[in-house]
C-alpha positions as CSV (number, residue, x, y, z in Angstrom):
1,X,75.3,64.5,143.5
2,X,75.8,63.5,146.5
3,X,79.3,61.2,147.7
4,X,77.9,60.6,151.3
5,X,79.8,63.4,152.5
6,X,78.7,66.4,154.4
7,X,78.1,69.6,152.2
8,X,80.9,71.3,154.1
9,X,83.5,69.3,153.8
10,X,86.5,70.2,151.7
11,X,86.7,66.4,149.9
12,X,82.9,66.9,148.4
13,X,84.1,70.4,147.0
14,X,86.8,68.3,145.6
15,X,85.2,65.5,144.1
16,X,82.7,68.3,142.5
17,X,85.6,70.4,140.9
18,X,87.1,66.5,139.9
19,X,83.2,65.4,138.1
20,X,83.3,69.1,136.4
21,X,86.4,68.7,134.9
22,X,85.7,65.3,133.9
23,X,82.4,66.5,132.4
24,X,84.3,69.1,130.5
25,X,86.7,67.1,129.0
26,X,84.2,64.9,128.0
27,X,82.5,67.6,126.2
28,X,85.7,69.1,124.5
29,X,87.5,66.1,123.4
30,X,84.7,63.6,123.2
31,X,86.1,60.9,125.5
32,X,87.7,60.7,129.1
33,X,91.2,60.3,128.2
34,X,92.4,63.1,129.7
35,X,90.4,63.0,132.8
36,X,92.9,61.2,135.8
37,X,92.5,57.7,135.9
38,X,93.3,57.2,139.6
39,X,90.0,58.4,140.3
40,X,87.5,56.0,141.8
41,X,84.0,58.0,141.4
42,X,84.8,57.4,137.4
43,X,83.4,54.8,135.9
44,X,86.0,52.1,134.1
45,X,85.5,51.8,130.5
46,X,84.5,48.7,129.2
47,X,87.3,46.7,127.5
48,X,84.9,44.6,125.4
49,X,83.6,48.0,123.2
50,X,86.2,49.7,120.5
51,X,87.6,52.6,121.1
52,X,86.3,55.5,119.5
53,X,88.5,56.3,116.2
54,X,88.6,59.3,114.3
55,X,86.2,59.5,111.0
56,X,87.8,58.5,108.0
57,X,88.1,61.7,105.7
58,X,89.0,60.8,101.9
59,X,92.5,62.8,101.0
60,X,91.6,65.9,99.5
61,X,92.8,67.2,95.7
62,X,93.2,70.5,95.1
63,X,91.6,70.9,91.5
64,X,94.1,71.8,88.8
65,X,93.4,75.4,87.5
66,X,94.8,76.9,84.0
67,X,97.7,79.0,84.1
68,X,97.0,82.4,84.6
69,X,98.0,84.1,82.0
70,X,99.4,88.5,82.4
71,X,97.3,90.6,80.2
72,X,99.1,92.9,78.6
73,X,100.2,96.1,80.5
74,X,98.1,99.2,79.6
75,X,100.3,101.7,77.3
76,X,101.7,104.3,80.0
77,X,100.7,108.3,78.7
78,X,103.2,110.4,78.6
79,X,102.8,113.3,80.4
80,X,104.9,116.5,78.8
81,X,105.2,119.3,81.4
82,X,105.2,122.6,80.0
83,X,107.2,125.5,81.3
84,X,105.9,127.9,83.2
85,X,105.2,131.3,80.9
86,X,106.9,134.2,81.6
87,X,105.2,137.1,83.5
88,X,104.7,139.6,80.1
89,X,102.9,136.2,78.4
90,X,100.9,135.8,81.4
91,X,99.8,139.0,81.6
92,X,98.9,138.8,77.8
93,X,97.2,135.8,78.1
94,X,95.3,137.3,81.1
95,X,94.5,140.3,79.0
96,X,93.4,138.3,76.7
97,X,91.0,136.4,78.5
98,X,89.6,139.3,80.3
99,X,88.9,140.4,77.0
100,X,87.1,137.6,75.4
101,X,84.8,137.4,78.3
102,X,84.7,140.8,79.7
103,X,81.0,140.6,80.2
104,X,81.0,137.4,82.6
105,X,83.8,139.6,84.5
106,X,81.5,142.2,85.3
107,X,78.8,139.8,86.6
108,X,79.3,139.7,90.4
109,X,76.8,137.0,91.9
110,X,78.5,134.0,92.5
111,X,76.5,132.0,90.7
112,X,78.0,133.8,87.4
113,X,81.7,133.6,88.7
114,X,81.6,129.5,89.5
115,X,79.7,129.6,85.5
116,X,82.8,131.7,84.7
117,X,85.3,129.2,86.5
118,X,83.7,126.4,84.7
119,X,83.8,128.2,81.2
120,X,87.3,128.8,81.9
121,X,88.3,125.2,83.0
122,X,87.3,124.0,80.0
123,X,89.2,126.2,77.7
124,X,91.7,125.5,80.0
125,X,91.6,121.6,79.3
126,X,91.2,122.3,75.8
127,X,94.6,121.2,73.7
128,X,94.3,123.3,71.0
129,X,94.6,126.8,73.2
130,X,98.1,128.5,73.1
131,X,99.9,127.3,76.4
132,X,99.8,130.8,78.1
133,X,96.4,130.7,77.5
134,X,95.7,127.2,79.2
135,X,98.0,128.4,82.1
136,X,96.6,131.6,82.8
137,X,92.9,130.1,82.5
138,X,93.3,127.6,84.6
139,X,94.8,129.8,87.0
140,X,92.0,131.9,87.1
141,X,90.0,128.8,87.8
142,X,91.5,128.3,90.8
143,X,91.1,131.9,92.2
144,X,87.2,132.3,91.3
145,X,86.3,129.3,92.9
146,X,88.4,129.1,95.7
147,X,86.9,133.1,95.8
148,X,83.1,131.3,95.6
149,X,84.3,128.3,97.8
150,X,84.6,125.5,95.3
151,X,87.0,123.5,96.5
152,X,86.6,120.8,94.3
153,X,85.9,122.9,91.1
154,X,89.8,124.6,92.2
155,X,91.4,121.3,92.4
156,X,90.0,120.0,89.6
């Protein structure tokens, strides 16, 4: 645009920066109310057109939703810890064991110990086996496969 100014001279620079934040206003609020009104490059509004107004919006409701209602709280297990066995059951409860599957002992691949672990996890699990027994096979879970590098199978 030009003001009939020279290019170089610090009042056209103003008047730009003036028009660009006039045109930006314009574009954030949607009118010119909060351009300056002093300034005389501005067109004056027209006092014969309304003034823009902000759209009617009809109130909102929230919609009314049914109480919720708390199911009922799962039955809590109770978990019984067992003492630890005593070193003479352990070691016949190990006996034991070795014993009952001395031929999966012997194997040495580890292929056949993690099958070992895992036979011995589950009798481990199982309810009905003597307490010593559980300990000590689960026990020897944990040494076979962290020996085969079964990290999980151990912490299972």
């Amino acid at each position: 645009m030009d003001y009939g100014l020279p290019h170089h001279s610090n009042r056209y620079h103003h008047y730009q920066r003036r028009l660009a934040r006039a045109l930006l206003s314009l574009m954030v609020c949607g009118s010119l109310v909060a351009v300056e009104a002093a300034d005389p490059l501005l067109p004056k509004p027209d006092p014969l057109l309304p003034k823009p107004t902000a759209p009617k919006v009809p109130p909102t409701t929230t919609p009314v939703t049914p109480p919720v209602v708390a199911a009922a709280p799962a039955p809590v297990k109770k978990v019984v810890l067992l003492p630890v066995p005593d070193e003479a059951t352990q070691t016949t409860a190990l006996t034991a064991l070795h014993d009952i599957f001395k031929d999966d002992y012997n194997k040495r691949r580890a292929s056949d110990r993690l099958a070992l672990a895992q036979t011995l996890l589950e009798r481990g699990k199982h309810p009905s086996q003597p307490p010593a027994e559980r300990f000590v096979a689960l026990r020897e879970v944990i040494d076979l496969a962290g020996k085969v590098g079964e990290v999980d199978l151990a912490l299972n």
